[in-house]
N, C-alpha and C positions, 0 to 999 in steps of 0.2 A: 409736103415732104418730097426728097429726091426718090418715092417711089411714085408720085403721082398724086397718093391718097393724102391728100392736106389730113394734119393731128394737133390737138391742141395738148400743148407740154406745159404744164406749169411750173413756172422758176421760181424759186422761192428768193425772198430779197436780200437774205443774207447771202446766197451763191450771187445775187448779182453785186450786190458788192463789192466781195470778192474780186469776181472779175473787172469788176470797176477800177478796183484800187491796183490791181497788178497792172492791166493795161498802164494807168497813168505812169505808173513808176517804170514799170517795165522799157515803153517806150520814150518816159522822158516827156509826158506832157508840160506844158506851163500855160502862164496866159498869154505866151507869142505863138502860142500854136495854132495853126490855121489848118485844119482837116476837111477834106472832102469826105462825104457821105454821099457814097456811090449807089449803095445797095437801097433796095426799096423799102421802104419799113414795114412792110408785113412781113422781110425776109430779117431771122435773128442776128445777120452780120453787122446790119445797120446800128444795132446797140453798142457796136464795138469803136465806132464813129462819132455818136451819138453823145451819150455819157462821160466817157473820160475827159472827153476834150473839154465838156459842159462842167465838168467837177473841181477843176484846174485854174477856171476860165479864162479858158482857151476858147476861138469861134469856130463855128462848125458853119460849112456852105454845105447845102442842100444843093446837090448837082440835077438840073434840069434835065428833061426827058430827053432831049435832041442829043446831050452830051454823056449821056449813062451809055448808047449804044454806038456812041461815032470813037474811034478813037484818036483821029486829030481834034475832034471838038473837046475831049475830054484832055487832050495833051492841053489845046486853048486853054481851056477852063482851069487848069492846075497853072497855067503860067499866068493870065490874067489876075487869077485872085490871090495871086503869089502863095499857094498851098505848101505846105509842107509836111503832109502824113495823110494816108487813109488806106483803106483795104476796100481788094479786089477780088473779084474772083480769080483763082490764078488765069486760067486763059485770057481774062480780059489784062491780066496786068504784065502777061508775058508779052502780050500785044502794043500795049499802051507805051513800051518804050524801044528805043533804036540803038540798034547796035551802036553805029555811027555819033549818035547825039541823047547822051545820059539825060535821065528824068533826075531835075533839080531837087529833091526831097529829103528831106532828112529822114523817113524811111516811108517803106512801102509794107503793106501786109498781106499775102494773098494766102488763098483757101478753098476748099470745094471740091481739091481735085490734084490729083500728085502735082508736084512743079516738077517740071523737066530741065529747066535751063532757067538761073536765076536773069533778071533783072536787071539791065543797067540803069543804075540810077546811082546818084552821088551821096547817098546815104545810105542806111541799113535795109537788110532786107528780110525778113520773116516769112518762116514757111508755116504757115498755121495747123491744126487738126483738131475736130471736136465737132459731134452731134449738137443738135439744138437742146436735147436733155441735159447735156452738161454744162448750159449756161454760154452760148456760142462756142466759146471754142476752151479745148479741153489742154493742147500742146502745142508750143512756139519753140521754132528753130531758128536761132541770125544765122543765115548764108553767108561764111567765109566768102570773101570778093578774092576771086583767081583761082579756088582752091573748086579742081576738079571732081567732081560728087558719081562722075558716068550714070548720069539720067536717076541716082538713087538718094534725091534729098532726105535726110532726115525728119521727121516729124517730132524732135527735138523730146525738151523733159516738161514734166505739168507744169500750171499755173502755180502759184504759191499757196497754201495751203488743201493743197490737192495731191493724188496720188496715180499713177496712171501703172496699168498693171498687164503684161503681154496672158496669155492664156490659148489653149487648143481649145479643138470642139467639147473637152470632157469640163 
């Protein structure tokens, strides 16, 4: 866990599912989908790479160790195997692209961690949000391309058949 103390959550199969079937739809999988699985598989983002793409079939590239921590070798690796979708951690994925020269993808997914300044890339871009209890991730925002946010992206509305709800300390 992001506290340190590793926890074991059980997901039950109908939430994954779920998230299964919104990812593919949501993002438009098919079988010309070519995704990168960035995240390591003992981390729950890797399901989000994982499966949909696998359910659609669509291929999923397992990205090598050298290329999950460099990010010109992971820019390589997304052009090489001509990729078109995966999820990042935001910092890594606000990294991964250049102002100057758009990341080719038909979208991009980050998460982990507020985004501050979307993405150049030539596709969509998703601000994610959701604990590992609620089946990786809980709420998806598309980033309007131009449309000025002042460092305050949205964490957008739930998955589909889900319900996301704000609340104080009471």
């Amino acid at each position: 866990g992001s506290t340190g103390k590793p926890k074991g959550v059980m997901i039950q199969h109908r939430a994954l599912l779920n998230f299964v079937r919104f990812i593919g739809r949501r993002w438009g999988l098919n079988e010309q989908s070519r995704i990168a699985c960035h995240s390591n598989f003992a981390f729950d983002a890797s399901v989000e790479d994982l499966f949909p793409a696998l359910t659609v079939g669509g291929t999923v590239f397992i990205v090598p160790e050298e290329a999950r921590r460099d990010v010109f070798e992971m820019r390589n690796f997304i052009s090489r195997h001509k990729i078109n979708g995966g999820c990042y951690s935001t910092r890594f994925g606000q990294l991964l692209t250049d102002k100057n020269s758009p990341l080719d993808v038909n979208y991009i997914v980050l998460g982990g961690e507020a985004m501050t300044n979307p993405p150049n890339i030539s596709g969509k871009v998703f601000n994610a949000y959701g604990p590992t209890e609620f089946t990786v991730g809980a709420t998806y925002f598309e980033v309007e391309r131009g449309k000025n946010y002042n460092s305050m992206i949205p964490i957008g509305c739930p998955n589909y058949n889900c319900a996301a709800f704000i609340v104080d300390k009471s």
